[in-house]
C-alpha angles and dihedrals in degrees: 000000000000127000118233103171120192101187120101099217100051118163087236094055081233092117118123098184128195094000107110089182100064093035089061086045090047081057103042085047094052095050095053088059089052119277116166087188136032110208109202125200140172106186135052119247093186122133100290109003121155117244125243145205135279092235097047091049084048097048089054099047117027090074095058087043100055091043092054100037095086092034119056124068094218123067127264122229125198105217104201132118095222119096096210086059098050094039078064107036091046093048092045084057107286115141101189141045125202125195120193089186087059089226088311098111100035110014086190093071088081088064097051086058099054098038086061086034084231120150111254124204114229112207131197106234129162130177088226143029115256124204121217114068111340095201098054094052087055100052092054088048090056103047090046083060096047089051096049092048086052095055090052094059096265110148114246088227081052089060120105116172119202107196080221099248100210096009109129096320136102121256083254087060089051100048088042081050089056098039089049091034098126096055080077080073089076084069084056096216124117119272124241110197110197099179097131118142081336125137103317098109148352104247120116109284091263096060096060102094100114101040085048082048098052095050090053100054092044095045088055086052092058103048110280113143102183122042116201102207135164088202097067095160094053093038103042083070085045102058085036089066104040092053092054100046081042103030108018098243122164103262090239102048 
């Protein structure tokens, strides 16, 4: 899954903002190095950004939406927690929602993804860190979420869950999350890993490669069967080794 961030104040300093022109390009450009998914926001999720409305995310990204909906060969996913936004974006050509709250923020959201039959990832996300066993409390959080997309109509086989990397808990949490990732498997949903140019180390955000790198591949190992990066081209070598050294995948596949 590659990042295309709308929002002019990303974490990762990768935003392009209001201009429609390079976004598409920015597309165009991550699905050449080899993104099966292109994941769309409009608004930053980083430590203490400031919300916005519904009608300033639309207005970034439904125009990007509705250019690359009839382009590109992978699916778009919106990635919002708001249900107006995805009601939008979904009927404009996205085939995905992703919602970093898990249902928490906008419950509706679930409806809006079983109403358009489209797969909704289901993140792990929590406003402050817990003590006592992290991956236990993210278990029960995600199976509170899958519950609660079930009961709005979702399809179990339309159900992705994200453990939430860098989501209300401590770097030792995340690096706990990614050593135990494959207890997620007991929820039997596939597993979403968003560890790119996170918490790993303190270097500036383009010096992050091979920590990214070496979440990836780990996370693979683990268990994780979609990785969200801003780096496709890199990581794209990266997923291809370590399926084939874990699932025997041909290397060029």
């Amino acid at each position: 899954m590659g990042i295309l961030n709308l929002s002019p104040d990303s974490f990762s300093g990768d935003g392009v903002g209001d201009n429609v022109d390079a976004a598409i390009a920015k597309a165009r450009r991550l699905v050449a190095e080899g993104a099966d998914i292109i994941d769309i926001g409009g608004e930053s999720t980083r430590p203490g950004c400031q919300p916005i409305s519904a009608d300033d995310e639309l207005r970034r990204v439904m125009p990007v939406i509705e250019s690359l909906a009839g382009e590109l060969s992978v699916p778009l996913s919106i990635d919002t927690y708001k249900s107006v936004v995805a009601s939008r974006a979904v009927k404009a050509g996205a085939g995905m929602i992703n919602d970093v709250w898990g249902l928490k923020q906008d419950p509706e959201l679930a409806g809006v993804a079983a109403e358009a039959g489209v797969p909704i990832i289901l993140v792990n996300n929590r406003q402050h860190t817990v003590s006592g066993d992290i991956m236990a409390e993210v278990i029960s959080g995600l199976e509170k979420s899958i519950n609660q997309a079930m009961e709005a109509g979702v399809a179990w086989q339309n159900i992705i869950i994200d453990p939430g990397i860098g989501f209300g808990k401590s770097v030792e949490q995340n690096l706990e999350i990614i050593r135990r990732l494959g207890e997620l498997r007991v929820l039997g949903r596939p597993i979403l890993l968003g560890t790119s140019r996170k918490f790993m180390v303190s270097q500036p955000f383009d010096q992050r490669l091979e920590a990214t790198a070496a979440t990836v591949a780990i996370g693979i190992a683990m268990g994780a069967d979609i990785v969200r990066v801003h780096d496709v081209q890199q990581m794209v070598r990266v997923c291809r080794m370590s399926d084939a050294i874990m699932r025997r995948s041909q290397i060029g596949e």
